[in-house]
TORPA-4810 file (N, C-alpha, C, O; in nm, 3 decimals):
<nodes>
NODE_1_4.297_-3.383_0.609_4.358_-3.273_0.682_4.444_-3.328_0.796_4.389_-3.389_0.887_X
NODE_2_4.576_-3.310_0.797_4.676_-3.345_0.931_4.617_-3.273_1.072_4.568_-3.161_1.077_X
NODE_3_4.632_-3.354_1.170_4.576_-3.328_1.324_4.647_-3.218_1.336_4.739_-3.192_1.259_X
NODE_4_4.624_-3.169_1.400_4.717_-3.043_1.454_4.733_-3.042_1.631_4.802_-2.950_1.672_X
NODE_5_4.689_-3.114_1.711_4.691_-3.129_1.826_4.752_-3.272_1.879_4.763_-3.369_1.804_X
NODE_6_4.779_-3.273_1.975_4.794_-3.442_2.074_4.770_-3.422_2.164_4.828_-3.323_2.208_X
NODE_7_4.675_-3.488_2.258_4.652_-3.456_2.428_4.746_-3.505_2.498_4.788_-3.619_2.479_X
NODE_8_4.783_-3.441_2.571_4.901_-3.456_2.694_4.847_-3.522_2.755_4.725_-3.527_2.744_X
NODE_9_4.936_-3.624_2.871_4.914_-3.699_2.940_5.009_-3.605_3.058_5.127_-3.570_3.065_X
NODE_10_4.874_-3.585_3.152_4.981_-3.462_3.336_5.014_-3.524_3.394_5.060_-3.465_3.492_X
NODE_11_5.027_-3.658_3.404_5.079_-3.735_3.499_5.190_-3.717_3.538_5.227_-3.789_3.631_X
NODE_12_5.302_-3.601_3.477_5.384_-3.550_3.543_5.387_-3.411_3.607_5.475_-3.324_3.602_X
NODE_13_5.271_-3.412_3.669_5.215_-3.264_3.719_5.211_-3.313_3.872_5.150_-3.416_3.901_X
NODE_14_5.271_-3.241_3.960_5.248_-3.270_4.072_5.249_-3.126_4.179_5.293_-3.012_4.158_X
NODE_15_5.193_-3.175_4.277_5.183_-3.069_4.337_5.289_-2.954_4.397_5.393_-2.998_4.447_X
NODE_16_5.275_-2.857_4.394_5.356_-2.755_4.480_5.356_-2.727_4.590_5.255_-2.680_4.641_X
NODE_17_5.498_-2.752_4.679_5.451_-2.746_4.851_5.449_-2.619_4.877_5.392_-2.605_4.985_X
NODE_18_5.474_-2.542_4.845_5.528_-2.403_4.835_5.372_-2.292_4.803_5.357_-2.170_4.805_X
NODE_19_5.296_-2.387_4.781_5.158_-2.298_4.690_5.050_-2.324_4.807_5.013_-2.437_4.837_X
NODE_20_5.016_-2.234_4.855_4.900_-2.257_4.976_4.770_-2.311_4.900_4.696_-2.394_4.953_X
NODE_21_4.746_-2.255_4.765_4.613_-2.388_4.693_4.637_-2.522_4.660_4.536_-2.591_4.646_X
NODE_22_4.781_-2.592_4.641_4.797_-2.707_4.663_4.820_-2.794_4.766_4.879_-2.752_4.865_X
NODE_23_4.781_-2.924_4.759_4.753_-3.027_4.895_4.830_-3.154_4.857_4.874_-3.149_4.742_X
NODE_24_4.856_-3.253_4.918_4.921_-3.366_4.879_4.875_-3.435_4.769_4.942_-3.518_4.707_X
NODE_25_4.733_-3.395_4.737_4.689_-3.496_4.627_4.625_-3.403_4.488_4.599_-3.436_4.372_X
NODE_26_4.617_-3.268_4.566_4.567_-3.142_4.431_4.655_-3.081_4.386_4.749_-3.077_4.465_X
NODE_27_4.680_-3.012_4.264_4.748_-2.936_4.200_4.650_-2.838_4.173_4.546_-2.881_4.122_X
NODE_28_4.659_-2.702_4.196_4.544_-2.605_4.192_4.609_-2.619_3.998_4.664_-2.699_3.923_X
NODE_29_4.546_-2.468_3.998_4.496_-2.479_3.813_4.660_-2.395_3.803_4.732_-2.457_3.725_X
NODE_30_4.718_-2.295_3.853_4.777_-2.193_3.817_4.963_-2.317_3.810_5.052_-2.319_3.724_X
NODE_31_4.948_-2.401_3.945_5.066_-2.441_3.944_5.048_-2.580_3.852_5.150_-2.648_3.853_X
NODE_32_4.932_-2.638_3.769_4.932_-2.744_3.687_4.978_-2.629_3.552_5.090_-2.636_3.501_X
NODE_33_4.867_-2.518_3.503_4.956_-2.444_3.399_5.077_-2.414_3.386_5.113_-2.382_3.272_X
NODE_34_5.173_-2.415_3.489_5.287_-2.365_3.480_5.384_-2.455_3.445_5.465_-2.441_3.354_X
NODE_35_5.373_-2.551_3.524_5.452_-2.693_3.482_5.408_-2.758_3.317_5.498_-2.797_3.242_X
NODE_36_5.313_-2.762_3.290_5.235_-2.827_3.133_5.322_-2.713_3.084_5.430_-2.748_3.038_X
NODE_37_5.291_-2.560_3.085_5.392_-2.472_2.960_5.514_-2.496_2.953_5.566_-2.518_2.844_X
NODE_38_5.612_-2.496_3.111_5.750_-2.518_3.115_5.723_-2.629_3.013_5.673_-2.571_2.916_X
NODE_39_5.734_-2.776_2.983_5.771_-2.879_2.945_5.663_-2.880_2.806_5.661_-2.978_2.732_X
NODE_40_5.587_-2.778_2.785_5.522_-2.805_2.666_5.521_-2.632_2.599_5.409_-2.587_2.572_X
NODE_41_5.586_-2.585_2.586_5.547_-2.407_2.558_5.403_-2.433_2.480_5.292_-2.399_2.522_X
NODE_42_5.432_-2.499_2.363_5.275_-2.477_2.273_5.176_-2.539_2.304_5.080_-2.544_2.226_X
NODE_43_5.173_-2.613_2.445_5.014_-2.655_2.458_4.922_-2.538_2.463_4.953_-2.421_2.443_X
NODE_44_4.810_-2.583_2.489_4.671_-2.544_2.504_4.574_-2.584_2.610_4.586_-2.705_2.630_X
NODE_45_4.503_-2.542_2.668_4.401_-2.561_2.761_4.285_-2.548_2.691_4.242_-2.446_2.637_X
NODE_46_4.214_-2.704_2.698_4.093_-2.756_2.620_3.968_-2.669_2.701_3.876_-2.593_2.668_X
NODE_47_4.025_-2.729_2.829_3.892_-2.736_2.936_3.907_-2.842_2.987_4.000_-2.912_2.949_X
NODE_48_3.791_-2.901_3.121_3.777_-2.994_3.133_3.911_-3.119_3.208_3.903_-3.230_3.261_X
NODE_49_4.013_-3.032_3.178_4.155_-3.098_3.254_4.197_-3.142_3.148_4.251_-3.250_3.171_X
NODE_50_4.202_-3.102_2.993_4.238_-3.144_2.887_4.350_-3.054_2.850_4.311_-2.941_2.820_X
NODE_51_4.461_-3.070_2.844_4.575_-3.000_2.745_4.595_-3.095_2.593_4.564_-3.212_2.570_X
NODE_52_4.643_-3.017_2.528_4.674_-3.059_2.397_4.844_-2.979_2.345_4.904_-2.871_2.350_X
NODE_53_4.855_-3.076_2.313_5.007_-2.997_2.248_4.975_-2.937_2.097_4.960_-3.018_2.006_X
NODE_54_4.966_-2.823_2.074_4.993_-2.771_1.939_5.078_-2.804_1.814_5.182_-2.860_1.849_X
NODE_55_5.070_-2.790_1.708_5.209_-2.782_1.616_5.238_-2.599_1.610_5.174_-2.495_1.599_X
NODE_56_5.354_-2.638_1.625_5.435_-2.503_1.620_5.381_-2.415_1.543_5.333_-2.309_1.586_X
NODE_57_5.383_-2.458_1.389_5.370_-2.412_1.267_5.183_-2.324_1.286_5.143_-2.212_1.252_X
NODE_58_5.144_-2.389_1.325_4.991_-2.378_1.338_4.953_-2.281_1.444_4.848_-2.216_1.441_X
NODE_59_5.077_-2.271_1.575_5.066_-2.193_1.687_5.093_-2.023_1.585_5.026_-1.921_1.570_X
NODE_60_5.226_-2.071_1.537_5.266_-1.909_1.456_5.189_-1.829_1.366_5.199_-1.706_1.369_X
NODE_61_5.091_-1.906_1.261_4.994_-1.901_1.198_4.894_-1.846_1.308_4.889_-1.727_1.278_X
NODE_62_4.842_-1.858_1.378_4.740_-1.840_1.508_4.757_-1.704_1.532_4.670_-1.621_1.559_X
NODE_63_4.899_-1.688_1.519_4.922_-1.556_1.599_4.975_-1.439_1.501_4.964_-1.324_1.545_X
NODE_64_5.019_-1.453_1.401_5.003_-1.364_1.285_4.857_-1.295_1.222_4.839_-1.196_1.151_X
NODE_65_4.735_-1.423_1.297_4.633_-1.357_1.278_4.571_-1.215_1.353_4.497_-1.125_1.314_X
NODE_66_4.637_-1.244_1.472_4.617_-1.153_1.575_4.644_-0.994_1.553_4.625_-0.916_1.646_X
</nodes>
């Protein structure tokens, strides 16, 4: 069976000065989601501080179930 996921690496997640829950060294949860979707639309939130990038194909499938 082909993977259907890859875990992202956030190391290009940085904080927001602009966001009173972020600090020089935290990224609260709302301004790390926002940046991971901009640059990834089909990730996912594992848990745990885990994103995964989706396959497209598998995201659309997902949601036809709905």
């Amino acid at each position: 069976m082909k993977k259907i996921y890859k875990e992202i690496d956030t190391d290009f997640v940085k904080p927001n000065s602009d966001c009173d829950a972020c600090d020089i060294e935290y990224t609260c949860f709302e301004c790390e989601h926002n940046q991971v979707k901009e640059k990834y639309p089909y990730s996912y939130y594992e848990g745990y501080g885990v994103w995964t990038k989706r396959n497209k194909k598998f995201i659309e499938e997902q949601n036809e179930k709905l």
